[in-house]
CHARMM-style PDB file with segment names, atoms N, HN, CA, C and O in Angstrom:
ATOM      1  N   UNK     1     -69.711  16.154 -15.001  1.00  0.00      PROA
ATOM      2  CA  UNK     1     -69.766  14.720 -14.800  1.00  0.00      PROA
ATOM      3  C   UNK     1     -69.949  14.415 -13.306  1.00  0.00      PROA
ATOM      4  O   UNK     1     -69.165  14.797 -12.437  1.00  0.00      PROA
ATOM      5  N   UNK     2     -71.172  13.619 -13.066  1.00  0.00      PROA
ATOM      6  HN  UNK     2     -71.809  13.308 -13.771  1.00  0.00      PROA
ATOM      7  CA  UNK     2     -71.221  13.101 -11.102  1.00  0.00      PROA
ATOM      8  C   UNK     2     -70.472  11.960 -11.370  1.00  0.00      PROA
ATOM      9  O   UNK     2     -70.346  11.122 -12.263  1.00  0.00      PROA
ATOM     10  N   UNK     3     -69.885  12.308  -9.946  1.00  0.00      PROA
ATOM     11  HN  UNK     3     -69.987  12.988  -9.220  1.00  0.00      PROA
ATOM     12  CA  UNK     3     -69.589  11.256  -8.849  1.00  0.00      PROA
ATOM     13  C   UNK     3     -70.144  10.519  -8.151  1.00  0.00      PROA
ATOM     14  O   UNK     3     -71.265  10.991  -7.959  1.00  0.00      PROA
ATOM     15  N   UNK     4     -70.021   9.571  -7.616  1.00  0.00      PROA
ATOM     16  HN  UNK     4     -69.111   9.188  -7.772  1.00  0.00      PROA
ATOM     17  CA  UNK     4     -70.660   8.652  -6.132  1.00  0.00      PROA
ATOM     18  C   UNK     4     -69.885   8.275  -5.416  1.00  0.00      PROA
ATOM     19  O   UNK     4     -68.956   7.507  -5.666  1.00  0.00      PROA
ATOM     20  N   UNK     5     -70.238   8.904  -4.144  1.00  0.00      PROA
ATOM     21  HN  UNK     5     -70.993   9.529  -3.941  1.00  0.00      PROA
ATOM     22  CA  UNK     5     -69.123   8.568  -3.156  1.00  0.00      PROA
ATOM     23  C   UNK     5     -69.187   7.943  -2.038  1.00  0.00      PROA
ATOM     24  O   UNK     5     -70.039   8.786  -1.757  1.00  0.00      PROA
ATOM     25  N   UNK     6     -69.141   7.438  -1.319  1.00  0.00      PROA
ATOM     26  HN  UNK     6     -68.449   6.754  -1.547  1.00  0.00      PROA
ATOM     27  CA  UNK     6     -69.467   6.544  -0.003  1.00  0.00      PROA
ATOM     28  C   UNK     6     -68.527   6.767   0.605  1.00  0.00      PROA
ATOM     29  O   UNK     6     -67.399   6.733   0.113  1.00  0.00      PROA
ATOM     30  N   UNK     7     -68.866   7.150   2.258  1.00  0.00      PROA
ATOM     31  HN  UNK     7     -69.782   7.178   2.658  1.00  0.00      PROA
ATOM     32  CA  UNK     7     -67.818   7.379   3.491  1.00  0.00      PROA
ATOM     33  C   UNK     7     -68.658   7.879   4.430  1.00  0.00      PROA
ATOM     34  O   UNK     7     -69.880   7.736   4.452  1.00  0.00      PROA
ATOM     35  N   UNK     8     -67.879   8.561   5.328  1.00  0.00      PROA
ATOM     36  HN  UNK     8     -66.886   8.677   5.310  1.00  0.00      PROA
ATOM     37  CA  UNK     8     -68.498   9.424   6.838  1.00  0.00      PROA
ATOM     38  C   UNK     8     -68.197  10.443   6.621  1.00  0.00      PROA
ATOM     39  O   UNK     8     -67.223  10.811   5.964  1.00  0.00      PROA
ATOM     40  N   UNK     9     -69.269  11.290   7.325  1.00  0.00      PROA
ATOM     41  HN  UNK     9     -70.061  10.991   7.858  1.00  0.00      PROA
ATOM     42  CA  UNK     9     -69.251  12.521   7.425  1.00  0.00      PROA
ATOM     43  C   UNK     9     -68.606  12.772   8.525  1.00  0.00      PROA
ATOM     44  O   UNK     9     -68.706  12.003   9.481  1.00  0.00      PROA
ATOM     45  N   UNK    10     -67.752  14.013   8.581  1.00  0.00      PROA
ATOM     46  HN  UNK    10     -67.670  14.638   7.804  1.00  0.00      PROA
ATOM     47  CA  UNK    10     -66.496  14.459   9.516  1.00  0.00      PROA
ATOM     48  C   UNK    10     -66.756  15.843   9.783  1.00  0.00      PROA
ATOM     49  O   UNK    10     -66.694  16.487   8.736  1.00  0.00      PROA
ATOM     50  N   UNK    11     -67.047  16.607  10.871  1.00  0.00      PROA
ATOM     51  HN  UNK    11     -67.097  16.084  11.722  1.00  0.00      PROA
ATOM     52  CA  UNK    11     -66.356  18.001  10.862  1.00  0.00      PROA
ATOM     53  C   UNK    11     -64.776  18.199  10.905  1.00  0.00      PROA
ATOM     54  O   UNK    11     -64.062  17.568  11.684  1.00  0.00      PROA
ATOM     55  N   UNK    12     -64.271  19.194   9.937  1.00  0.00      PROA
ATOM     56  HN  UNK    12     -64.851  19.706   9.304  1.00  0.00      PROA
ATOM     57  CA  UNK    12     -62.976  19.617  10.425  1.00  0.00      PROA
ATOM     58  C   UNK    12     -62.892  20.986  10.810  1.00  0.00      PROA
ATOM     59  O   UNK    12     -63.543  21.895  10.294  1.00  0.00      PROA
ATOM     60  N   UNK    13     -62.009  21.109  11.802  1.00  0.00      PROA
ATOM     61  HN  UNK    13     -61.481  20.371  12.222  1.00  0.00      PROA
ATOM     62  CA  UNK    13     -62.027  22.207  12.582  1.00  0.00      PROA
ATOM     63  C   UNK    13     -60.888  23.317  11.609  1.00  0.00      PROA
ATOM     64  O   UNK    13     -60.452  24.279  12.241  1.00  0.00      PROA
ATOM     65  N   UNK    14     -60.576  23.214  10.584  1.00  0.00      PROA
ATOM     66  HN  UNK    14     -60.930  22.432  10.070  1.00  0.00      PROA
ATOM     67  CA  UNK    14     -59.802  24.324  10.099  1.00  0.00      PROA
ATOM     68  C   UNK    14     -60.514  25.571   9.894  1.00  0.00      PROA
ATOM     69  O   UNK    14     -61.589  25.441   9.308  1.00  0.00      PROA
ATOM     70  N   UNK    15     -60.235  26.561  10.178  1.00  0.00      PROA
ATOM     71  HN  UNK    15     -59.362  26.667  10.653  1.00  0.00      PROA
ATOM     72  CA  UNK    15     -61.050  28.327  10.221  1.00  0.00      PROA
ATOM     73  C   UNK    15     -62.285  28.008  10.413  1.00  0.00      PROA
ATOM     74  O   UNK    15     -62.401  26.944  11.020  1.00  0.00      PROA
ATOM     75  N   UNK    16     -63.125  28.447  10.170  1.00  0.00      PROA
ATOM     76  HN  UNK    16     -63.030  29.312   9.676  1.00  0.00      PROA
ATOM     77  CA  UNK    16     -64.425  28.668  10.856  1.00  0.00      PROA
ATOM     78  C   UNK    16     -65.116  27.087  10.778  1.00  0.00      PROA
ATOM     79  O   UNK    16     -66.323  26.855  10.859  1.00  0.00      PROA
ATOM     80  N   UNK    17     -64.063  26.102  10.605  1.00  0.00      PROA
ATOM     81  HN  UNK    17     -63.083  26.290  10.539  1.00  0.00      PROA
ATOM     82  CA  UNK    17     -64.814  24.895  10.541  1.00  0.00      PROA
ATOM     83  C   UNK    17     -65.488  24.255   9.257  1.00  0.00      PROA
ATOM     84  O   UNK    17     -65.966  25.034   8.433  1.00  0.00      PROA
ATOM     85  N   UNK    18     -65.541  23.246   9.088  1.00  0.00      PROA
ATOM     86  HN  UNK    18     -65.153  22.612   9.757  1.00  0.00      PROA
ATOM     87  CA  UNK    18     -65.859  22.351   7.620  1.00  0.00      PROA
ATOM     88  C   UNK    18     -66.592  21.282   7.464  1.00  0.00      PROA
ATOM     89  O   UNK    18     -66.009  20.545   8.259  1.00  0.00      PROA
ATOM     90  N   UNK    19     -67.653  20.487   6.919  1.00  0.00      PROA
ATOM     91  HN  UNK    19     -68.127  21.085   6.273  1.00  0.00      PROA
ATOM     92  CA  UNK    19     -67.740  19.319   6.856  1.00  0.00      PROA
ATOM     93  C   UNK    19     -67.028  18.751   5.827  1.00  0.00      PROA
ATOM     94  O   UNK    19     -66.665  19.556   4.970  1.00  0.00      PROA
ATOM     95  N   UNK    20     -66.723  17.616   5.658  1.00  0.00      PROA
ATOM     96  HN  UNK    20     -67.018  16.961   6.354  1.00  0.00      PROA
ATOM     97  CA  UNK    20     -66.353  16.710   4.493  1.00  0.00      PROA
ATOM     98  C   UNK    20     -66.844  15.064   4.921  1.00  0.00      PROA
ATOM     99  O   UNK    20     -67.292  14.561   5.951  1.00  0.00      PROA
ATOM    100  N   UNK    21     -66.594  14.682   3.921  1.00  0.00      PROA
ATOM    101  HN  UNK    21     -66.231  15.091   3.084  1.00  0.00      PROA
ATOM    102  CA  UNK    21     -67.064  13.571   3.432  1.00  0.00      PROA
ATOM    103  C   UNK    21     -65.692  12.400   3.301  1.00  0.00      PROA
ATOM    104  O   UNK    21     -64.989  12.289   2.297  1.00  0.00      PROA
ATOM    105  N   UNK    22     -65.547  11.647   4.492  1.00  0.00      PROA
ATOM    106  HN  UNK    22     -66.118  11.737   5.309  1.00  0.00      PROA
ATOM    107  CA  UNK    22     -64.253  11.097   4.522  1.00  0.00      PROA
ATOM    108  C   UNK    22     -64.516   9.372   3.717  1.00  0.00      PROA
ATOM    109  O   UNK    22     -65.315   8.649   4.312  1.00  0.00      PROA
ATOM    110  N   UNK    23     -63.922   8.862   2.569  1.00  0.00      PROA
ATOM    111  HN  UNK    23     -63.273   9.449   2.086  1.00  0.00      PROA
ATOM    112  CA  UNK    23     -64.217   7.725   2.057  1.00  0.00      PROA
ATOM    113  C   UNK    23     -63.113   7.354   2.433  1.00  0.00      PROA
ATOM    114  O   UNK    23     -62.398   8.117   3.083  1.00  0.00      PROA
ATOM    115  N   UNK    24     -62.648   5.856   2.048  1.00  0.00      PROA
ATOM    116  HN  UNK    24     -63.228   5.236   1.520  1.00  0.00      PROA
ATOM    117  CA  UNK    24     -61.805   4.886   1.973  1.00  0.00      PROA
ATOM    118  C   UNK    24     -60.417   5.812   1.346  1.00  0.00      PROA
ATOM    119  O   UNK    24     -59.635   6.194   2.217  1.00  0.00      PROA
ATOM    120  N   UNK    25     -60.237   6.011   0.565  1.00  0.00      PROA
ATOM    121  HN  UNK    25     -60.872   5.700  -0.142  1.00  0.00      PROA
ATOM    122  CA  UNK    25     -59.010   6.788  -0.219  1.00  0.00      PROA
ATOM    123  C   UNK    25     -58.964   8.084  -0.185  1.00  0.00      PROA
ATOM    124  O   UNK    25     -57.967   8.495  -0.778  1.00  0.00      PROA
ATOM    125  N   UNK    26     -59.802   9.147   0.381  1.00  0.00      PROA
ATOM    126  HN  UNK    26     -60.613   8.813   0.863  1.00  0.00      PROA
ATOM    127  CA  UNK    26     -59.970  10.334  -0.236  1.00  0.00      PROA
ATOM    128  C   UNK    26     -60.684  11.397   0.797  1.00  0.00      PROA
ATOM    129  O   UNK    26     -61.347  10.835   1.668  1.00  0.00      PROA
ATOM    130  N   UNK    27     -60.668  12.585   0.845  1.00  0.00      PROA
ATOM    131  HN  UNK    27     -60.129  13.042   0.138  1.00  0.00      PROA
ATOM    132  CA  UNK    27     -61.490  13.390   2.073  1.00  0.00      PROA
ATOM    133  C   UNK    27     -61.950  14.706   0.834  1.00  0.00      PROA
ATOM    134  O   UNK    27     -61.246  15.553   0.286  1.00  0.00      PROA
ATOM    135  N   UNK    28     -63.062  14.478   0.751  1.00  0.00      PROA
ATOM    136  HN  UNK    28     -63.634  13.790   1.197  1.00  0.00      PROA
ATOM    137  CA  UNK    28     -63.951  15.983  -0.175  1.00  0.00      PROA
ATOM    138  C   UNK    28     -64.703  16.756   1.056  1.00  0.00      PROA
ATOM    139  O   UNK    28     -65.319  16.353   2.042  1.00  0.00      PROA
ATOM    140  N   UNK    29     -64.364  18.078   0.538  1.00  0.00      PROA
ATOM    141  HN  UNK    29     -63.863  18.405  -0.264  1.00  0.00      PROA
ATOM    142  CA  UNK    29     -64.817  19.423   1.088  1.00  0.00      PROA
ATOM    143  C   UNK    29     -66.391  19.540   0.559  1.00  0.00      PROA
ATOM    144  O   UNK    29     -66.660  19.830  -0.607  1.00  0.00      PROA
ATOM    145  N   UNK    30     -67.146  19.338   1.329  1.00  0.00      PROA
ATOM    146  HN  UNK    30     -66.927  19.102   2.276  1.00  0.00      PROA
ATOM    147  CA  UNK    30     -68.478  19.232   0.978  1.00  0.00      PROA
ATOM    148  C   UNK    30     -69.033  20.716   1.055  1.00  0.00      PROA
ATOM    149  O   UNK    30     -69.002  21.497   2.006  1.00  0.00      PROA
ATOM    150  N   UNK    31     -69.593  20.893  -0.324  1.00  0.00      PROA
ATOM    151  HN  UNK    31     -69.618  20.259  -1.096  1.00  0.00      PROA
ATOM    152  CA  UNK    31     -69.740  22.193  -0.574  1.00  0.00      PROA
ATOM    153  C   UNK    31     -71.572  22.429  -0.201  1.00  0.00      PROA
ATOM    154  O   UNK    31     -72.440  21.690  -0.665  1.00  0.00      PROA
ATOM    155  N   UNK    32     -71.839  23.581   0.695  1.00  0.00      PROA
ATOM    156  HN  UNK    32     -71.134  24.182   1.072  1.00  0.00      PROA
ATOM    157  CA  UNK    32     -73.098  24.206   1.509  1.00  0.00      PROA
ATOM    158  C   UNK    32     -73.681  23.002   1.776  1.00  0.00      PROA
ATOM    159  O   UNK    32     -74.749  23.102   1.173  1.00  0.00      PROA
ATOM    160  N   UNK    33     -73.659  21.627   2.438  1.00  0.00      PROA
ATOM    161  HN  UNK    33     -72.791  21.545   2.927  1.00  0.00      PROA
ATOM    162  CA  UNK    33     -74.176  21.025   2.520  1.00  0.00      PROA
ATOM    163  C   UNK    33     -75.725  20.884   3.330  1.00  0.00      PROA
ATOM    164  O   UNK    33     -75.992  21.858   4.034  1.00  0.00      PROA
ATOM    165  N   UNK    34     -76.166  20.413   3.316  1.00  0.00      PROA
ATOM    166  HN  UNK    34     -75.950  19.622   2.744  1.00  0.00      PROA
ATOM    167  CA  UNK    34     -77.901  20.782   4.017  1.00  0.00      PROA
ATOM    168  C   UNK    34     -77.546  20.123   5.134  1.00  0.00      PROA
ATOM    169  O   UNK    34     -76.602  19.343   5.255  1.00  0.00      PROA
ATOM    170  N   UNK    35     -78.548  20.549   6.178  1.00  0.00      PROA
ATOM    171  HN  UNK    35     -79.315  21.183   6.080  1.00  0.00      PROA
ATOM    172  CA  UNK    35     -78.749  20.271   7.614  1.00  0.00      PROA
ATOM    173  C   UNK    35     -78.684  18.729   8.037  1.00  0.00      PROA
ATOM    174  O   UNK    35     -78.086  18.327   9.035  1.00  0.00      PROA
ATOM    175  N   UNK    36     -79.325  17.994   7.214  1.00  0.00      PROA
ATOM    176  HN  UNK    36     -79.811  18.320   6.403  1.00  0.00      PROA
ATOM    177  CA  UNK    36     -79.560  16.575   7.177  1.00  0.00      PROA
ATOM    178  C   UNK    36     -77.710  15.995   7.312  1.00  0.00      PROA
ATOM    179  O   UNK    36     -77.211  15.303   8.200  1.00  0.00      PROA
ATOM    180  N   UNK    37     -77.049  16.592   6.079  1.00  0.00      PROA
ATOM    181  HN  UNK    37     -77.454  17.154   5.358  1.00  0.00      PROA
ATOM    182  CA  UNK    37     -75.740  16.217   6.449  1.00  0.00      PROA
ATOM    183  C   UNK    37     -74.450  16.501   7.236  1.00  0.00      PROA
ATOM    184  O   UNK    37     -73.364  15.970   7.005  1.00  0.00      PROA
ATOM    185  N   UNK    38     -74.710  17.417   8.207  1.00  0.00      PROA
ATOM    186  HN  UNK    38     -75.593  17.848   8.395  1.00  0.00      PROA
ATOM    187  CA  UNK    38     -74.162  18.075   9.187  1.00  0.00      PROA
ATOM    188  C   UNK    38     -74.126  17.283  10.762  1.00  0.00      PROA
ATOM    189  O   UNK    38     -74.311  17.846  11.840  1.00  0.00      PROA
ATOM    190  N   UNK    39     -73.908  16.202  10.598  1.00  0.00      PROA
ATOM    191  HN  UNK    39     -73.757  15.744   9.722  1.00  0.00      PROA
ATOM    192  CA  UNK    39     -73.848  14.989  11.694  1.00  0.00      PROA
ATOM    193  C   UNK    39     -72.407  14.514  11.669  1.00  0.00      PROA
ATOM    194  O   UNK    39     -72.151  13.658  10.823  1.00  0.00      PROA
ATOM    195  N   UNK    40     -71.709  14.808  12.228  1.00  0.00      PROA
ATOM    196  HN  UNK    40     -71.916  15.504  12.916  1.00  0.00      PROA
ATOM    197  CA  UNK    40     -70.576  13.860  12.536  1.00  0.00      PROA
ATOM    198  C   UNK    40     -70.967  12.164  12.608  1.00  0.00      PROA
ATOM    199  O   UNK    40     -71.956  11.865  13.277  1.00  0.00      PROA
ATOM    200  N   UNK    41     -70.239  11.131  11.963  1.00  0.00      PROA
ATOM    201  HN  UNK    41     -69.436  11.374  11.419  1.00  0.00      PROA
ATOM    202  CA  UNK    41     -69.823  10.066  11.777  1.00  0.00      PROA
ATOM    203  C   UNK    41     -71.409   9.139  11.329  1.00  0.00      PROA
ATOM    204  O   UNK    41     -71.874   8.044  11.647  1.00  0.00      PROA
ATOM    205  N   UNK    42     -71.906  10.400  10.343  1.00  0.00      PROA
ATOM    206  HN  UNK    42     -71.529  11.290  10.084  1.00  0.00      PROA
ATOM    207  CA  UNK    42     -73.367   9.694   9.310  1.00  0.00      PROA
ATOM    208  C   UNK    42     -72.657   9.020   8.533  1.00  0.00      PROA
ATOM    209  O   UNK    42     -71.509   9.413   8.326  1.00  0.00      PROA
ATOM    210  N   UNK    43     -73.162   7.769   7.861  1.00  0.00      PROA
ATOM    211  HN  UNK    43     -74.095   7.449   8.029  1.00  0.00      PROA
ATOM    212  CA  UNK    43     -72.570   6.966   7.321  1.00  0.00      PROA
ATOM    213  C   UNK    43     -73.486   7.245   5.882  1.00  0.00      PROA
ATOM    214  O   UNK    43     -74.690   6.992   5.827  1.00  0.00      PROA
ATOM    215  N   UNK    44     -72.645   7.847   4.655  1.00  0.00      PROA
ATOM    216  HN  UNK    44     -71.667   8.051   4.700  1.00  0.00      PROA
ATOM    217  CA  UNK    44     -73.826   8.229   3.527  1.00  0.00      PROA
ATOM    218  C   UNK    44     -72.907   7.814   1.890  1.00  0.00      PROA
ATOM    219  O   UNK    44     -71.780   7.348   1.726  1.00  0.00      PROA
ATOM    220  N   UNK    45     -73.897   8.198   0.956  1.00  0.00      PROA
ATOM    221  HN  UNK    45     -74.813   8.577   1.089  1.00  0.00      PROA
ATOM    222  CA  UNK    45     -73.616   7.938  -0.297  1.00  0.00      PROA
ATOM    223  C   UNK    45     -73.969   8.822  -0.796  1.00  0.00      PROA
ATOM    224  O   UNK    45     -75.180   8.992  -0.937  1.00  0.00      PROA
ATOM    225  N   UNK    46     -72.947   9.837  -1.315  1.00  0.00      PROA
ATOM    226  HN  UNK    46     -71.964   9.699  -1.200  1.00  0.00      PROA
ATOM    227  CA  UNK    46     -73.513  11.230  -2.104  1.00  0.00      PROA
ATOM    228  C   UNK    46     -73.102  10.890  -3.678  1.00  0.00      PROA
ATOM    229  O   UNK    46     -72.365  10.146  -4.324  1.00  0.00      PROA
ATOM    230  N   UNK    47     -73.956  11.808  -3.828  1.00  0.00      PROA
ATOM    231  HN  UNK    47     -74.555  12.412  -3.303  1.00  0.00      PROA
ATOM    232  CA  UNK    47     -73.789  11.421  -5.691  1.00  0.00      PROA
ATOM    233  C   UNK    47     -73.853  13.493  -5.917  1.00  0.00      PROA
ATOM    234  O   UNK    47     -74.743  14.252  -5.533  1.00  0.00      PROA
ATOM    235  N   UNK    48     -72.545  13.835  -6.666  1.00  0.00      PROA
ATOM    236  HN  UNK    48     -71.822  13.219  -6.978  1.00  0.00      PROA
ATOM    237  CA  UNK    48     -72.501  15.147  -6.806  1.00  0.00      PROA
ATOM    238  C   UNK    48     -71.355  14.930  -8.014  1.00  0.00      PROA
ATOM    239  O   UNK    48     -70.880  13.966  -8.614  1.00  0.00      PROA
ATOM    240  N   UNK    49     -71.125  16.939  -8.024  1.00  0.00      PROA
ATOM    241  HN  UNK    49     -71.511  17.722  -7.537  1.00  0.00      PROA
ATOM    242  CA  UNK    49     -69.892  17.403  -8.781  1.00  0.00      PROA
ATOM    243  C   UNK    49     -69.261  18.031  -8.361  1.00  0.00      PROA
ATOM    244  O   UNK    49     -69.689  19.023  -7.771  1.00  0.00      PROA
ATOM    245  N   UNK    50     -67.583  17.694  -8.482  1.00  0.00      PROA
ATOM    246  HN  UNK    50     -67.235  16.888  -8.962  1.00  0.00      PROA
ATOM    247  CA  UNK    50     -66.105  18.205  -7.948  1.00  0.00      PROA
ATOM    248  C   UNK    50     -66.569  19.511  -8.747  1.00  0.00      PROA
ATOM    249  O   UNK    50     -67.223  19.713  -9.771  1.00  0.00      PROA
ATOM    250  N   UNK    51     -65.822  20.422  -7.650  1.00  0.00      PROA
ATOM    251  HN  UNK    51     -65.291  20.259  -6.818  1.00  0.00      PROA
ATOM    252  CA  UNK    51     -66.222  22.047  -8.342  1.00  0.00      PROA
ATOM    253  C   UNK    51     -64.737  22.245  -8.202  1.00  0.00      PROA
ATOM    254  O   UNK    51     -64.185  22.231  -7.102  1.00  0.00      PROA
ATOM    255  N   UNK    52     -64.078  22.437  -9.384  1.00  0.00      PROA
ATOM    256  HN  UNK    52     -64.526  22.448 -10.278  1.00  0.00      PROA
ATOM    257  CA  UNK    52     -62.546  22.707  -9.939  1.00  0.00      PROA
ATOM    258  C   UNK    52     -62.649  24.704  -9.497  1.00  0.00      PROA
ATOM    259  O   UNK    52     -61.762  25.492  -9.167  1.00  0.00      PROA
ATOM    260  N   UNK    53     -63.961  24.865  -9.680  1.00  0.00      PROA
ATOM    261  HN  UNK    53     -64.682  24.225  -9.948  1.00  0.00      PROA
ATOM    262  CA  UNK    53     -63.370  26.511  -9.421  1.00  0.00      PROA
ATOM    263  C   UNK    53     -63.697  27.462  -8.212  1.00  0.00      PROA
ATOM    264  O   UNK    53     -63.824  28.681  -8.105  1.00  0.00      PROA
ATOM    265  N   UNK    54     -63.784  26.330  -7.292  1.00  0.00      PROA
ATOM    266  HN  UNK    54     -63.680  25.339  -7.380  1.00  0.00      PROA
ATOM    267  CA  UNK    54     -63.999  27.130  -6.149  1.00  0.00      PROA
ATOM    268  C   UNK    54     -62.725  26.690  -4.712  1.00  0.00      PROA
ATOM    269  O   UNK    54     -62.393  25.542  -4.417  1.00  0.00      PROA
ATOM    270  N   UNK    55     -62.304  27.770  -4.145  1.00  0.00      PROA
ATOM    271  HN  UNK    55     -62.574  28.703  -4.386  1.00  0.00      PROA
ATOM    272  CA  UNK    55     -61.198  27.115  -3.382  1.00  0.00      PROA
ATOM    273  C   UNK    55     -61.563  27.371  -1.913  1.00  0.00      PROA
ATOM    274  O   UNK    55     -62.426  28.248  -1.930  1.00  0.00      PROA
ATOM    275  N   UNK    56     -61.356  27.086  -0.933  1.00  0.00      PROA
ATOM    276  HN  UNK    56     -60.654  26.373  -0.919  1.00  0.00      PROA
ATOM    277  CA  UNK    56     -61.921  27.162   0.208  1.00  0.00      PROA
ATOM    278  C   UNK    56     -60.827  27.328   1.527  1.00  0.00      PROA
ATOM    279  O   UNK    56     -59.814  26.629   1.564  1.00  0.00      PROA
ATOM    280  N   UNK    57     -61.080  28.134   2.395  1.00  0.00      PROA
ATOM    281  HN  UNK    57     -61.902  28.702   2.365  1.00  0.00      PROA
ATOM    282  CA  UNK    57     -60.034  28.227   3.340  1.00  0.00      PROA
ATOM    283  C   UNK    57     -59.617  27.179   3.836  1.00  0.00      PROA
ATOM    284  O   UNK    57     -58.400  27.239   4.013  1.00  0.00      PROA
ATOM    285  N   UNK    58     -60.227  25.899   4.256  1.00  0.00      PROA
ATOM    286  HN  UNK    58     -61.215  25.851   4.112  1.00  0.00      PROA
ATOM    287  CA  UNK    58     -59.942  24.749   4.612  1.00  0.00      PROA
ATOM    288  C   UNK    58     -58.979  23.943   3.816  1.00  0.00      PROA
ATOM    289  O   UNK    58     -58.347  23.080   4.425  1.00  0.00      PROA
ATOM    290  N   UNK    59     -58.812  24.073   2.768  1.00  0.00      PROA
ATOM    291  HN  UNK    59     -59.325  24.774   2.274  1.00  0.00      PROA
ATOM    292  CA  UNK    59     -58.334  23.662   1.397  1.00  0.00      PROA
ATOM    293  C   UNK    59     -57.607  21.511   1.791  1.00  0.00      PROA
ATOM    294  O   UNK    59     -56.469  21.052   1.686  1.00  0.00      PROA
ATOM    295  N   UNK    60     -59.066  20.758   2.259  1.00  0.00      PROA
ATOM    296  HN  UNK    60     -59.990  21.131   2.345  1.00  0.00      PROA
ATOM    297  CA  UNK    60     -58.510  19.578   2.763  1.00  0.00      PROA
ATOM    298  C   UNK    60     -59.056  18.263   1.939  1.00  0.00      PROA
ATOM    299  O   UNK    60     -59.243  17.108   2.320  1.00  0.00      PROA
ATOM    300  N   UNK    61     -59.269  19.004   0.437  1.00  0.00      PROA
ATOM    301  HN  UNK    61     -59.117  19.942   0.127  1.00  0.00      PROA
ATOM    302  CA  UNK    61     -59.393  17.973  -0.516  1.00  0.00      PROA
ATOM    303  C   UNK    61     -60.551  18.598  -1.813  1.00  0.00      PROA
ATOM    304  O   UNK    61     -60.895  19.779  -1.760  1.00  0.00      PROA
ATOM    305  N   UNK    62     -60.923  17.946  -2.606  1.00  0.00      PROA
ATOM    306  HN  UNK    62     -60.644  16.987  -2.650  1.00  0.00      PROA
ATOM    307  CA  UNK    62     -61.637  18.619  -3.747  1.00  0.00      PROA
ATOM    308  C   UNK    62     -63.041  18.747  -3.327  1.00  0.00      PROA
ATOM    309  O   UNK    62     -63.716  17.921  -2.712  1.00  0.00      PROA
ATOM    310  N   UNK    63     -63.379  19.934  -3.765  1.00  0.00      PROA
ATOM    311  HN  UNK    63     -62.831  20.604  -4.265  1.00  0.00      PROA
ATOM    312  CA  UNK    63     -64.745  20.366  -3.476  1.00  0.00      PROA
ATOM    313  C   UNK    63     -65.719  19.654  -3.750  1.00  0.00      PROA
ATOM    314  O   UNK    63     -65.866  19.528  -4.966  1.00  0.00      PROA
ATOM    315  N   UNK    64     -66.418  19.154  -3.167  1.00  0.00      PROA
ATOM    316  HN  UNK    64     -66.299  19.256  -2.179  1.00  0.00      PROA
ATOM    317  CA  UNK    64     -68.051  17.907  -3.737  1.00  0.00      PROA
ATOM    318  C   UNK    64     -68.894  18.623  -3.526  1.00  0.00      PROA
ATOM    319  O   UNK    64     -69.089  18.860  -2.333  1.00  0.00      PROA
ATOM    320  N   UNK    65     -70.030  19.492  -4.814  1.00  0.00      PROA
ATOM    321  HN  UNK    65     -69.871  19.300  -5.783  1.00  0.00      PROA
ATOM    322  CA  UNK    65     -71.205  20.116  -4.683  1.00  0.00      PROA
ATOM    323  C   UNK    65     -72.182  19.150  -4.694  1.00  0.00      PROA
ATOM    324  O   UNK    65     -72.322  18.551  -5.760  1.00  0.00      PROA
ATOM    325  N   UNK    66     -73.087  18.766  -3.523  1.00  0.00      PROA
ATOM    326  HN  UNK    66     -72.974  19.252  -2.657  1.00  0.00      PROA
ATOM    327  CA  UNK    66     -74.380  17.706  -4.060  1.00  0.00      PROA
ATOM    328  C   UNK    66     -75.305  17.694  -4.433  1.00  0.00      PROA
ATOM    329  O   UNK    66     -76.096  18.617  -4.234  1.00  0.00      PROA
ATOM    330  N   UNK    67     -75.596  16.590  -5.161  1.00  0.00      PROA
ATOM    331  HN  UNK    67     -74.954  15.840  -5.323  1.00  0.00      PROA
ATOM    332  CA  UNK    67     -77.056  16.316  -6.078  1.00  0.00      PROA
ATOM    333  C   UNK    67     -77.511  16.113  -5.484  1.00  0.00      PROA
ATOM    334  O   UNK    67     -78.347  16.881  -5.008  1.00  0.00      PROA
ATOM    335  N   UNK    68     -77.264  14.698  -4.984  1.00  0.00      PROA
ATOM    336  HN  UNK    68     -76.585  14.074  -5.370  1.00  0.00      PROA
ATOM    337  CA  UNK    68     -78.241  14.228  -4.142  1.00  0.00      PROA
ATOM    338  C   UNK    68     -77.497  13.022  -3.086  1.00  0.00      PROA
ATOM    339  O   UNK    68     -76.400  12.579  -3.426  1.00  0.00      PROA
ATOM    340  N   UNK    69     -78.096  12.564  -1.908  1.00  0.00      PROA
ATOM    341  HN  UNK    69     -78.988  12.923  -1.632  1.00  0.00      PROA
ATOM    342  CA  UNK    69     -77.470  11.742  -0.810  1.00  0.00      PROA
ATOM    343  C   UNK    69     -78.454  11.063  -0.033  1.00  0.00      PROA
ATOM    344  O   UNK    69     -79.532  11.436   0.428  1.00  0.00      PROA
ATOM    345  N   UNK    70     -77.835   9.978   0.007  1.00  0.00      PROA
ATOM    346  HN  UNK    70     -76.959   9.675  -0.367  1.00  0.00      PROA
ATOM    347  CA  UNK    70     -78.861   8.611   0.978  1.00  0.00      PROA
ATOM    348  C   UNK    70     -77.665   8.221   2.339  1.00  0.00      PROA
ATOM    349  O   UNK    70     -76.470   7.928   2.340  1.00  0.00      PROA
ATOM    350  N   UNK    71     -78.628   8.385   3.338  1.00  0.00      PROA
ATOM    351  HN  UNK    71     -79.599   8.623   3.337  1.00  0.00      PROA
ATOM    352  CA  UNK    71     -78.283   7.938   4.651  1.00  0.00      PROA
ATOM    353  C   UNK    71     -77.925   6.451   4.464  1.00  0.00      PROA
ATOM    354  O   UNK    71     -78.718   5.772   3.812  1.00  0.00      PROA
ATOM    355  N   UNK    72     -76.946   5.937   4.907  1.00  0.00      PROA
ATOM    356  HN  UNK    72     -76.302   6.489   5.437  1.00  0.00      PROA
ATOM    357  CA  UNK    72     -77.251   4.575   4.587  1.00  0.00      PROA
ATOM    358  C   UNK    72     -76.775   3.609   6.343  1.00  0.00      PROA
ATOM    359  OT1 UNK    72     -76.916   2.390   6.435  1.00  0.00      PROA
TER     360      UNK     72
END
């Protein structure tokens, strides 16, 4: 089942470093994200799926694999 999510993009510095996707309520671990979304404080709308089976050293919220994402 996708999601849609709206927020900023954040690096976090836990172990070798992270992006996520910081919204209003919530911070997702953005899973291999592409180059395009690797900008600190892009303002975007991803539409993906929480991946329940993957866990990540950062461990700083649920995993978001993406479909797809608009700059906004």
């Amino acid at each position: 089942m996708s999601i849609t999510v709206t927020g900023k993009i954040e690096r976090k510095g836990f172990g070798f470093g992270t992006w996520a996707l910081v919204s209003d309520d919530k911070t997702y671990e953005l899973h291999k994200p592409p180059k395009d979304l690797q900008k600190s404080g892009l303002k975007v709308t991803i539409k993906g799926q929480i991946r329940d089976d993957i866990m990540t050293m950062a461990m700083i919220g649920p995993v978001l694999e993406i479909e797809s994402f608009e700059i906004t």
